[in-house]
LOFIPA-299787 format. One record per residue (C-alpha): x, y, z; residue in three letters. Coordinates in Angstrom, 2 decimals, m for minus. Example, Ala and Ser with C-alpha at 12.3 -4.5 7.8 and 13.67 -1.06 7.14 Angstrom:
2
NODE         x         y         z   resn
NODE     12.30     m4.50      7.80    ala
NODE     13.67     m1.06      7.14    ser
END
This chain:
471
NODE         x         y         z   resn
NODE    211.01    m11.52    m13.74    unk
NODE    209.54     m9.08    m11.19    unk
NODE    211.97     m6.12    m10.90    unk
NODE    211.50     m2.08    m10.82    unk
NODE    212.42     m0.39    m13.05    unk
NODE    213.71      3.40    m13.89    unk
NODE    214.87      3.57    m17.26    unk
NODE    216.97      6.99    m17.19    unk
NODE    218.91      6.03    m20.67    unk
NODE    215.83      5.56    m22.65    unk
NODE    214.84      9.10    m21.57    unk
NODE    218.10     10.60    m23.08    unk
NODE    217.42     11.65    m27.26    unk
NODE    216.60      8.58    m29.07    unk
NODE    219.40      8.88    m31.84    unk
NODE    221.62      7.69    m29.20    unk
NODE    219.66      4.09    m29.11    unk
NODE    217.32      2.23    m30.93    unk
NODE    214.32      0.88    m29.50    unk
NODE    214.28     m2.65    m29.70    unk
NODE    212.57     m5.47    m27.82    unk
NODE    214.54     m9.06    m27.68    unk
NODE    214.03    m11.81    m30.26    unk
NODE    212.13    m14.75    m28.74    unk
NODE    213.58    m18.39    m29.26    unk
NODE    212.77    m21.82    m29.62    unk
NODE    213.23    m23.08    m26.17    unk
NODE    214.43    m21.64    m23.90    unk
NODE    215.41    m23.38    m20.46    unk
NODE    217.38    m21.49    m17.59    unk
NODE    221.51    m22.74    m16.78    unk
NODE    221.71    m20.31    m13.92    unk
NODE    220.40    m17.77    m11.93    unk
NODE    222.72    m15.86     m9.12    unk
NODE    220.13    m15.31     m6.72    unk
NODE    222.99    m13.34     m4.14    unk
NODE    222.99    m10.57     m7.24    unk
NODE    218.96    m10.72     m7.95    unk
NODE    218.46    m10.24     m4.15    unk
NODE    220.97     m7.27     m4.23    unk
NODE    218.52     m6.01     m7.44    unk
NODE    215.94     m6.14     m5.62    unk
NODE    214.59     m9.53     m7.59    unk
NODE    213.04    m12.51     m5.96    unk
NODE    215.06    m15.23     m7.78    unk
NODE    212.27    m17.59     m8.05    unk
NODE    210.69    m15.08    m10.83    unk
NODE    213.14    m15.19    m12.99    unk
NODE    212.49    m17.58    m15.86    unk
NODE    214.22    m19.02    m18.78    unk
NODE    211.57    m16.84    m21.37    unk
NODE    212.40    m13.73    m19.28    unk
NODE    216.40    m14.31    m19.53    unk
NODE    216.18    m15.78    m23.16    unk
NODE    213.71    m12.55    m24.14    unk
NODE    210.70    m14.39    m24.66    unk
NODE    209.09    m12.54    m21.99    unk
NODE    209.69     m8.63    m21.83    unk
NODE    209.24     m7.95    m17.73    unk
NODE    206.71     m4.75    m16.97    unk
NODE    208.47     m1.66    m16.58    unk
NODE    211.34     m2.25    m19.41    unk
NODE    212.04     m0.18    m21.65    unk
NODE    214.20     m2.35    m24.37    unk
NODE    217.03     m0.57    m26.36    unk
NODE    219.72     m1.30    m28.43    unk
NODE    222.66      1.30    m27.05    unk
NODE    224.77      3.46    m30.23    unk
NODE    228.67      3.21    m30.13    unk
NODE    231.36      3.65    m32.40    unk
NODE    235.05      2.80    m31.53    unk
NODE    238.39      2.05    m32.52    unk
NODE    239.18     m1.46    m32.88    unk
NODE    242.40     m2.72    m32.85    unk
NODE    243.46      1.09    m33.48    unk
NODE    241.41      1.39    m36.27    unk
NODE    238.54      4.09    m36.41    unk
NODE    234.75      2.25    m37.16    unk
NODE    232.29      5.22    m36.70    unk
NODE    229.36      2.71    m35.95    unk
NODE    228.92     m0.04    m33.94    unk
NODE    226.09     m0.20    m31.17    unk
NODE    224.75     m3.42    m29.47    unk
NODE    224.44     m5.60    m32.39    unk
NODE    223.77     m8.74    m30.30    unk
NODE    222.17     m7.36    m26.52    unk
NODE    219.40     m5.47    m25.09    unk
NODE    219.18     m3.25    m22.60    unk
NODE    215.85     m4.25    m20.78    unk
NODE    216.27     m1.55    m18.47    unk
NODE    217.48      0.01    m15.25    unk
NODE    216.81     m0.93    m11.48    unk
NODE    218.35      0.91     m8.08    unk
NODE    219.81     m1.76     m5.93    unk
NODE    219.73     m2.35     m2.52    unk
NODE    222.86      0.13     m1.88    unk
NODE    221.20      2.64     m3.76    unk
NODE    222.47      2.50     m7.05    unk
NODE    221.77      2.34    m10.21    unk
NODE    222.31     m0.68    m12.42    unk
NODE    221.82     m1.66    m15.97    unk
NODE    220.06     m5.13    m16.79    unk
NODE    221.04     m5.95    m20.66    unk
NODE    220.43     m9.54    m22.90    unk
NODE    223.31    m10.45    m24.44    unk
NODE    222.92    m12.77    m27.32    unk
NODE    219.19    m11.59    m27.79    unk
NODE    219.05    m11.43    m31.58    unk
NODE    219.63     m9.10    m34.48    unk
NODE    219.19     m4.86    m33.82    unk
NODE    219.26     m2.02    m35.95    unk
NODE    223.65     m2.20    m35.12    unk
NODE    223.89     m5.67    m36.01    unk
NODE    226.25     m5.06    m39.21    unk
NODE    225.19     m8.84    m40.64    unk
NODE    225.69    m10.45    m37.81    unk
NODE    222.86    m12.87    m36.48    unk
NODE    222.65    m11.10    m33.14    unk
NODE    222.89    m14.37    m31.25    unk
NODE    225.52    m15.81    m28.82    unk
NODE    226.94    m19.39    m28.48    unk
NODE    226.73    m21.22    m24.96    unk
NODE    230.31    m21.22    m24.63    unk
NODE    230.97    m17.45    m24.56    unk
NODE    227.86    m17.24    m22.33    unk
NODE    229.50    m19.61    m19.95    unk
NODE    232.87    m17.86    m20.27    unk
NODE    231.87    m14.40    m19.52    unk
NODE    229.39    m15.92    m16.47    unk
NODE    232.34    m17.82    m14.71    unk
NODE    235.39    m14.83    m15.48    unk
NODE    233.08    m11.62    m14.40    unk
NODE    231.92    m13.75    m11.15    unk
NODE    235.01    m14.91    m10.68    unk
NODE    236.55    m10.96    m10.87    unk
NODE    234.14     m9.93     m8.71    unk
NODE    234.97    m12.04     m6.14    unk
NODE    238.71    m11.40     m6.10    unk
NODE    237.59     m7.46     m5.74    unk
NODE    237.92     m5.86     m9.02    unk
NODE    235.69     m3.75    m10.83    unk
NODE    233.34     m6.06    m13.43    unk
NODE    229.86     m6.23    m15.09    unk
NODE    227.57     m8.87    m13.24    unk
NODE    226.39    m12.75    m14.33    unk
NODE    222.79    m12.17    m13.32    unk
NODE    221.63    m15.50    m15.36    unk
NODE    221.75    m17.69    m18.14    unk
NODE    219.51    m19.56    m20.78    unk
NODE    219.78    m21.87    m23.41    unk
NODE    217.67    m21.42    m26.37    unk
NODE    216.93    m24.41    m27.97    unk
NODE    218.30    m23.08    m31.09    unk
NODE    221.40    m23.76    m33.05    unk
NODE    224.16    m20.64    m33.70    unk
NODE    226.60    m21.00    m36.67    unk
NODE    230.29    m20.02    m35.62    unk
NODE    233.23    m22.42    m36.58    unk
NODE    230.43    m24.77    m37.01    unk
NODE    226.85    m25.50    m35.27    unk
NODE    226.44    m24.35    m31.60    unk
NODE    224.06    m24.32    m28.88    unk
NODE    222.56    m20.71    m28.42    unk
NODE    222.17    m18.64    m25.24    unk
NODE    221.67    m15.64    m23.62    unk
NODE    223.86    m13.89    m20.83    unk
NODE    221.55    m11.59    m18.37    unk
NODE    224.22     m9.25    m17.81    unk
NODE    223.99     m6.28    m14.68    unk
NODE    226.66     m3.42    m14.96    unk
NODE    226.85     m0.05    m13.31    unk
NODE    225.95      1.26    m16.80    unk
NODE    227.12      0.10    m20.59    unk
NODE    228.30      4.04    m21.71    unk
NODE    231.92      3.43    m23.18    unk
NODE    234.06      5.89    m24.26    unk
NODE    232.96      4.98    m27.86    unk
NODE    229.30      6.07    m27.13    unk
NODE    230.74      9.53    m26.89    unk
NODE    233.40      9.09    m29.60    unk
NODE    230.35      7.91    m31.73    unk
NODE    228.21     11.14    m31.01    unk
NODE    231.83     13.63    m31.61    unk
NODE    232.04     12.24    m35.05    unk
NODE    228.53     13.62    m35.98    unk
NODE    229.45     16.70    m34.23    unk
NODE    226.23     16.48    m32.16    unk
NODE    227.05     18.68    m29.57    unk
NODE    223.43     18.88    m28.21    unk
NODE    223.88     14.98    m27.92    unk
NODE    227.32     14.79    m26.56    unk
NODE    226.48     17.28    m23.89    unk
NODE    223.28     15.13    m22.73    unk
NODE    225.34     12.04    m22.49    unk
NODE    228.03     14.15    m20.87    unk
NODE    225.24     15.52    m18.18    unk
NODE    223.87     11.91    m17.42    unk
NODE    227.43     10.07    m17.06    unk
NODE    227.86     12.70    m13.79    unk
NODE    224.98     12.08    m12.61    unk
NODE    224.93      8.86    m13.02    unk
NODE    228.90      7.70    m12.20    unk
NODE    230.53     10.75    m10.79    unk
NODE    228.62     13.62     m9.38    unk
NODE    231.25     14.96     m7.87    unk
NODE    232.43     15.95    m11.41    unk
NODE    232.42     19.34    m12.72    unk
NODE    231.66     19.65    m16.18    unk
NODE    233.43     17.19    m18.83    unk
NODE    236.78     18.23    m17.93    unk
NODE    235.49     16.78    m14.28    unk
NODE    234.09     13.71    m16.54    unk
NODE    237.47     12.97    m17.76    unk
NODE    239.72     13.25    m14.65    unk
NODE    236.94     10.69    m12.83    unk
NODE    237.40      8.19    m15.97    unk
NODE    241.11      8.15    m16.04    unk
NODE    241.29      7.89    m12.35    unk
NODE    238.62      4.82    m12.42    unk
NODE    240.76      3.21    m15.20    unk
NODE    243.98      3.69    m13.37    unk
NODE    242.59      1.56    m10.57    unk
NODE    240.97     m0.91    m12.19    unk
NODE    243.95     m1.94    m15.08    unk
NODE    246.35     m2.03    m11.71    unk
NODE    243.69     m4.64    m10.49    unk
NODE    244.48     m6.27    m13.65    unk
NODE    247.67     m6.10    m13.57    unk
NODE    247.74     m7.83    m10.12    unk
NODE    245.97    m11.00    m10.87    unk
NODE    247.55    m11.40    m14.01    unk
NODE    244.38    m10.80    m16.21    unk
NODE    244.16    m10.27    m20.10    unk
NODE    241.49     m8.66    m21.73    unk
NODE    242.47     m9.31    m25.11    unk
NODE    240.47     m6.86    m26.69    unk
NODE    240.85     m3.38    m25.42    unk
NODE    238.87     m1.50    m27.96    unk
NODE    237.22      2.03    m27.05    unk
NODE    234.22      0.70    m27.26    unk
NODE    235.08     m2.21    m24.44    unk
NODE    236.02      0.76    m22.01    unk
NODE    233.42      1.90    m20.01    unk
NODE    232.66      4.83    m18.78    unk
NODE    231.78      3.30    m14.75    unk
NODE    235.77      1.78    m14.47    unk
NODE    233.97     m1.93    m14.70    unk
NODE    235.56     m4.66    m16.42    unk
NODE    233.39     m5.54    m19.64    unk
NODE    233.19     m7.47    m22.64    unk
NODE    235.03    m10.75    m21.83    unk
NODE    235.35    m12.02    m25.22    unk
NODE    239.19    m13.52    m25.79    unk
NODE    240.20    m12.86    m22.03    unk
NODE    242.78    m14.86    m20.05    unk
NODE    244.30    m15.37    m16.85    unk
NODE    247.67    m16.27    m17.31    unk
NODE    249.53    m19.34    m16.09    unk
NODE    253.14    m18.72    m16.36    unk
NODE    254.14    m14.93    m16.14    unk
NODE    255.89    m13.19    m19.21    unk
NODE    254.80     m9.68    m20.03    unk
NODE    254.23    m10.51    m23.50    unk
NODE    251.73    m12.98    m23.30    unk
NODE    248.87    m12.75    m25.43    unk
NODE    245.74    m15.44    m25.77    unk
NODE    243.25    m13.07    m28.13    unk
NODE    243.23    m15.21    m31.54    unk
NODE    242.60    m11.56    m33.16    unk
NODE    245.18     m9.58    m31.30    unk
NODE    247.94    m11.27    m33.86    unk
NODE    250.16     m8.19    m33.43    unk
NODE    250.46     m8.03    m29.32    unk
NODE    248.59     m4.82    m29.16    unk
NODE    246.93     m5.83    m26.15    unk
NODE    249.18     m8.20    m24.38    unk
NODE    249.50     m8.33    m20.55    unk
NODE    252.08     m5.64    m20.13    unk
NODE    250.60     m2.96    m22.76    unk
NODE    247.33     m2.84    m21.19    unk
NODE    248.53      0.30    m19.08    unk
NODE    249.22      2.10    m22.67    unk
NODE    246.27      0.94    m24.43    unk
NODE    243.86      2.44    m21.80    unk
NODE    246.16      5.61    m21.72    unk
NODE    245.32      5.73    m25.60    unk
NODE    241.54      5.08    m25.17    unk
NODE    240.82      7.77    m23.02    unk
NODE    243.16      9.80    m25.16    unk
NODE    240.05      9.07    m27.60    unk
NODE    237.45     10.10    m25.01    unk
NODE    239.61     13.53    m24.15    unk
NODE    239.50     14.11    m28.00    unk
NODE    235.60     13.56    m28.21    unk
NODE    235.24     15.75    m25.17    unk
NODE    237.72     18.70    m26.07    unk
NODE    234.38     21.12    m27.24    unk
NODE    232.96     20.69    m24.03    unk
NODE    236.00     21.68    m22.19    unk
NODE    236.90     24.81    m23.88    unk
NODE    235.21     26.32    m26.85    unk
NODE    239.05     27.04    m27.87    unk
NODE    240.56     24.16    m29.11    unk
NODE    244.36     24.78    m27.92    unk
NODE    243.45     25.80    m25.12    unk
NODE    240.87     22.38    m24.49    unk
NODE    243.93     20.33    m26.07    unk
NODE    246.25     21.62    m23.66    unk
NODE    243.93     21.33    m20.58    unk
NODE    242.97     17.84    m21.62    unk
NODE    246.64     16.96    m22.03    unk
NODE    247.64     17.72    m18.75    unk
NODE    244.58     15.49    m17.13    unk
NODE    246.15     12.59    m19.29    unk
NODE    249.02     12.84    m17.65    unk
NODE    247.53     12.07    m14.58    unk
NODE    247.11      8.89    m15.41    unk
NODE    250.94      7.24    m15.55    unk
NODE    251.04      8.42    m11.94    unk
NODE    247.47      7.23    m10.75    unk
NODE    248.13      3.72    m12.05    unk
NODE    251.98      3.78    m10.96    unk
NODE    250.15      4.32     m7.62    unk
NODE    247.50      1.64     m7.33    unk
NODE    249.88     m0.47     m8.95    unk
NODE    252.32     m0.27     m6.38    unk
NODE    249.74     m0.36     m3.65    unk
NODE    248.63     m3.52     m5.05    unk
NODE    251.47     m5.26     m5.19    unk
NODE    252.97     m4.63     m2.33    unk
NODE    250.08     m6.08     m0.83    unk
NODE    250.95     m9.20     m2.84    unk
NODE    254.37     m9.14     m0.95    unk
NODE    253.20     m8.91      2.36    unk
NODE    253.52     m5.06      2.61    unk
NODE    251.14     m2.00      3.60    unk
NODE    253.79      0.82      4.11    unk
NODE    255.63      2.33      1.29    unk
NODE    259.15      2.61      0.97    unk
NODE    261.85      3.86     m1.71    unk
NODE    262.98      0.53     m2.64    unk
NODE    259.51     m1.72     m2.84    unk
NODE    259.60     m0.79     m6.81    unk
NODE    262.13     m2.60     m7.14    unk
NODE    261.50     m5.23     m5.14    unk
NODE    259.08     m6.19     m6.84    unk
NODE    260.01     m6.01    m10.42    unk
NODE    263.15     m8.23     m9.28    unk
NODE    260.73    m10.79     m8.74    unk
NODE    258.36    m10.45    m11.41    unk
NODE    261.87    m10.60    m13.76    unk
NODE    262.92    m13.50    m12.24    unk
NODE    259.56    m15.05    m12.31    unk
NODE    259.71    m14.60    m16.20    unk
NODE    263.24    m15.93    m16.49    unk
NODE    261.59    m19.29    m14.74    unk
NODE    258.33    m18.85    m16.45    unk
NODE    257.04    m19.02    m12.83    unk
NODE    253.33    m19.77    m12.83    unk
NODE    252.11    m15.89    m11.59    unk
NODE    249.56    m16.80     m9.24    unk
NODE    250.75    m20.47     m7.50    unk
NODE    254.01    m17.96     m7.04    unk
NODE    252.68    m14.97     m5.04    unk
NODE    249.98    m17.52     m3.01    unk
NODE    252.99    m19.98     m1.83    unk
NODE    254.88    m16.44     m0.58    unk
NODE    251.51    m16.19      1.37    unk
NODE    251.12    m19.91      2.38    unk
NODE    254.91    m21.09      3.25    unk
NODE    256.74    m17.77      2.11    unk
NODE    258.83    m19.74      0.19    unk
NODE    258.66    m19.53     m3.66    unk
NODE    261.84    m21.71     m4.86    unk
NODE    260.53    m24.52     m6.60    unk
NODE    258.59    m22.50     m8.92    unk
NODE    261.28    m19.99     m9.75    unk
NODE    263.58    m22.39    m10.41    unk
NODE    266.73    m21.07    m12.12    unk
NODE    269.83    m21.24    m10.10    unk
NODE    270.00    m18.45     m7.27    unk
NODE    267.12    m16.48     m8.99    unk
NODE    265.24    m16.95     m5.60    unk
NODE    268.07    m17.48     m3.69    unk
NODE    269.24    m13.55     m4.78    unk
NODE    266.01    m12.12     m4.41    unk
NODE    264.63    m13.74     m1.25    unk
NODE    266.71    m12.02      1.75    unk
NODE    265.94     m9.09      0.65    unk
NODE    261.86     m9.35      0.48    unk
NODE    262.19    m11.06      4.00    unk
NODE    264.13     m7.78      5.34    unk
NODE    261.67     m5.57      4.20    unk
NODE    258.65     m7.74      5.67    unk
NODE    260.77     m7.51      9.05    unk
NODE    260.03     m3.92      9.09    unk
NODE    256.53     m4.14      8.09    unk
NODE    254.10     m3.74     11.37    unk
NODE    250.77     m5.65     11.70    unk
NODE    249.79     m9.40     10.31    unk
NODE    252.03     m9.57      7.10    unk
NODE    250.15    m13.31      6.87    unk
NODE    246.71    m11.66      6.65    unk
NODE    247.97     m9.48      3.92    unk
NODE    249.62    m11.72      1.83    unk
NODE    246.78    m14.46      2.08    unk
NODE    243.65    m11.52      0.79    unk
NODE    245.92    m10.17     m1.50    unk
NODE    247.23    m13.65     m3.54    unk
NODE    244.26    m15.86     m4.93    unk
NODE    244.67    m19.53     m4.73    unk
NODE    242.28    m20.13     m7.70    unk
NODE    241.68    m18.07    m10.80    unk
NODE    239.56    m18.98    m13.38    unk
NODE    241.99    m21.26    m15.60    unk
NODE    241.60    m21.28    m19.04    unk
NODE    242.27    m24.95    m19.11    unk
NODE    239.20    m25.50    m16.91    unk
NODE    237.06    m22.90    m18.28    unk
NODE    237.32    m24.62    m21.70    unk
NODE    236.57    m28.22    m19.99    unk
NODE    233.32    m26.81    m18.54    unk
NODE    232.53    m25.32    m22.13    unk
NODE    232.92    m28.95    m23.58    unk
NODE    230.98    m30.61    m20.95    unk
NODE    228.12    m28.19    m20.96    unk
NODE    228.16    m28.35    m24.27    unk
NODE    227.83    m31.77    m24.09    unk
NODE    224.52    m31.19    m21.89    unk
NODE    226.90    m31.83    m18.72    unk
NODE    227.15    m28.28    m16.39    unk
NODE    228.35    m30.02    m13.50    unk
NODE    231.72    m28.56    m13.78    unk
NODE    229.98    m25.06    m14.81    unk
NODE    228.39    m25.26    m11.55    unk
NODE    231.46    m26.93     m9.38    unk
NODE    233.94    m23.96    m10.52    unk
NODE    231.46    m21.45     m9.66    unk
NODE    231.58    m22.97     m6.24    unk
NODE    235.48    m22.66     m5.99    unk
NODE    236.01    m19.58     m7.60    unk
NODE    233.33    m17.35     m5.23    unk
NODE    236.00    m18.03     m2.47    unk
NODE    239.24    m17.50     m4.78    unk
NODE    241.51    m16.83     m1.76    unk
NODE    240.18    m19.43      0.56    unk
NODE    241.75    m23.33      1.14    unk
NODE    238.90    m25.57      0.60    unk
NODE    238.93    m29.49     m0.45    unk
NODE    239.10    m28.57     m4.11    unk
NODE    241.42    m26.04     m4.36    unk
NODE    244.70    m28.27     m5.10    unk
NODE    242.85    m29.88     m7.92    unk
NODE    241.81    m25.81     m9.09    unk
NODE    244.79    m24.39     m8.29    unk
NODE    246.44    m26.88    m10.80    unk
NODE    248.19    m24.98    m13.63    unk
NODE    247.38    m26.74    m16.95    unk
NODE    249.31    m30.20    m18.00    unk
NODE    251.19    m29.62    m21.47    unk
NODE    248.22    m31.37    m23.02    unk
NODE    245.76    m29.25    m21.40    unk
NODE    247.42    m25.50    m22.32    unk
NODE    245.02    m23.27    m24.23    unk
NODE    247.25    m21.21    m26.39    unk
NODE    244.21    m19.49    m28.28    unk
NODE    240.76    m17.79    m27.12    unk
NODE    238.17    m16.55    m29.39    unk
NODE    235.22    m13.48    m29.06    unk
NODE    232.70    m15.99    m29.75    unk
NODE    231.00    m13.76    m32.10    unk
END
């Protein structure tokens, strides 16, 4: 793989990595390459191989590193975690001038491994290629699928696997937990390096950490409203799965939902609801509550007066995301202009929609298609009460209402149903269907020939009620 590379991370001070070059495998052989995102890296596709994606093959110019976090999971406080299964080869600038991150995920055990064998299964590999594609294409902030490899090599999880290895691009992989990680040693020195290369990097319009913070709340506001408005589930919100950049990452348990209720969770770990579909606006309020507290000392040497400072840039972000999430979905309703009642609007629908356990995204696209949503929200005179009053407010809406509805509403999402029938068929050495859904879902809100047949919610015998990390 012939790429150049500037590694500014593995110039910061080494007790915020480990050096570590990836483990090589078996036999590697290559499931995918997405030569649109190599071009954009500056990478011929043709030179990527399977030993350079599985980590057989260290490309000239890396610099390999395992990355140090800590975080709280599930609201518990772990003081070190770190890549325990990826390595950061290194850093390119792509073709728009900025700088990206080019990490092996699944590329054996590191110095953060914790026991773990610091491999991945070809079914999370899969999972996490499709969904971050697949958010990138409907417009939201996400890590990258730059490849992927088998390795000839069997993984033990719920029993024996196929390995792989994602080739995964991201803006960077700094999470709030990298800082958290460095506060709990109370290495200022550190803190304040990572501090100085996250502007640089992400926001150098920032001043100082205070600046740091206000650019991270605003980035998360914006991309939990995205979402929020395609009815996406993380399903494991831990500080250390929020990055720094405002990129989607870590798409372990995640779900799209099929039929709308705010409660819906899919995460087989979350078995409490912490981060179900309509808490996910909370939870990142309380993660960067954790990244204020691991940046108070750089915001004022006095720590009342840095807790009250930081406190009032937190509140910022109820009104930031109240924001994009209204501009959002009023786009899903047809709507560019704001007025008083449009809140309302739409939470009438989205209640009614959970009454009928309306499937979220066949409801919003047939308001774009025929602008008629009754046979999905189905109770008696939900739609029929609700209707009128959307099509008033459209009246008054200048411009093409049509073209607005139609970018805003998807027809296809990545369905868990069909995600997890790809997993079994590549599993079973089949990745036509990998292949045929990455067709569909690159052009999520166009009508092609397949899209009925994607656009399909799941037959009772097909719902996936579960998803799993993987790990």
């Amino acid at each position: 793989m012939r790429a150049t590379f500037d590694n500014s991370y593995a110039r910061l001070p080494e007790r915020l990595f480990a050096r570590q070059a990836p483990v090589p495998v078996k036999n590697p052989a290559l499931v995918a390459v997405n030569a649109g995102l190599a071009r954009e890296l500056g990478i011929e596709p043709d030179s990527i191989t399977a030993a350079a994606i599985a980590g057989n093959e260290v490309p000239a110019g890396a610099d390999p590193l395992a990355q140090l976090y800590a975080g709280h999971q599930f609201g518990n406080w772990v003081p070190q975690l770190g890549d325990g299964r990826a390595v950061l080869l290194g850093e390119v600038i792509d073709s728009h001038g900025q700088r990206r991150d080019i990490q092996l995920k699944g590329a054996g055990r590191t110095a953060f491994s914790r026991g773990g064998d610091g491999r991945a299964w070809l079914g999370p590999v899969l999972r996490e290629y499709v969904v971050s594609e697949a958010m990138h294409a409907l417009g939201i902030p996400t890590t990258r699928a730059l490849a992927a490899a088998t390795t000839g090599e069997t993984v033990y999880r719920e029993g024996p696997m196929p390995g792989a290895v994602l080739a995964r691009v991201a803006a960077s992989h700094i999470r709030v937990g990298t800082f958290q990680a460095l506060a709990a040693r109370g290495d200022t020195e550190g803190l304040k390096a990572l501090t100085d290369h996250a502007i640089a990097r992400h926001y150098p319009q920032a001043e100082g950490a205070l600046g740091l913070l206000q650019a991270v709340i605003a980035a998360q506001a914006r991309l939990v409203a995205g979402w929020m408005s395609v009815g996406f589930i993380h399903g494991v919100m831990n500080t250390d799965n929020m990055t720094i950049s405002g990129e989607t990452i870590d798409y372990g348990p995640c779900a799209f939902m099929d039929e709308y209720h705010g409660a819906t969770v899919f995460s087989s770990i979350d078995r409490t609801g912490r981060y179900a579909y309509q808490n996910q606006p909370d939870i990142a309020l309380w993660n960067l509550a954790q990244l204020a507290s691991a940046l108070l000392g750089l915001i004022d040497a006095d720590e009342t007066a840095a807790t009250q400072i930081a406190t009032a840039a937190l509140d910022g972000f109820a009104p930031a995301f109240q924001a994009e999430w209204l501009r959002r979905f009023r786009a899903k309703l047809g709507l560019t202009r704001a007025e008083d009642g449009d809140s309302a609007l739409i939470v009438g629908l989205l209640q009614r929609m959970s009454t009928s356990r309306a499937d979220f995204t066949n409801t919003f696209r047939a308001l774009a298609v025929t602008g008629d949503a009754s046979e999905l929200i189905a109770d008696a005179g939900a739609w029929e009460s609700w209707a009128p009053g959307w099509q008033a407010r459209l009246a008054r809406e200048p411009g093409d209402t049509a073209a607005t509805l139609r970018a805003a509403n998807p027809a296809v999402i990545p369905r868990n149903h069909r995600v997890e029938t790809m997993i079994e068929a590549a599993v079973g050495g089949d990745f036509g269907p990998f292949h045929r859904l990455m067709e569909v879902l690159a052009k999520p809100f166009d009508d092609g020939p397949d899209t009925p047949d994607y656009a399909r919610p799941p037959a009772p015998g097909e719902r996936v009620r579960q998803t799993f990390c993987g790990t």
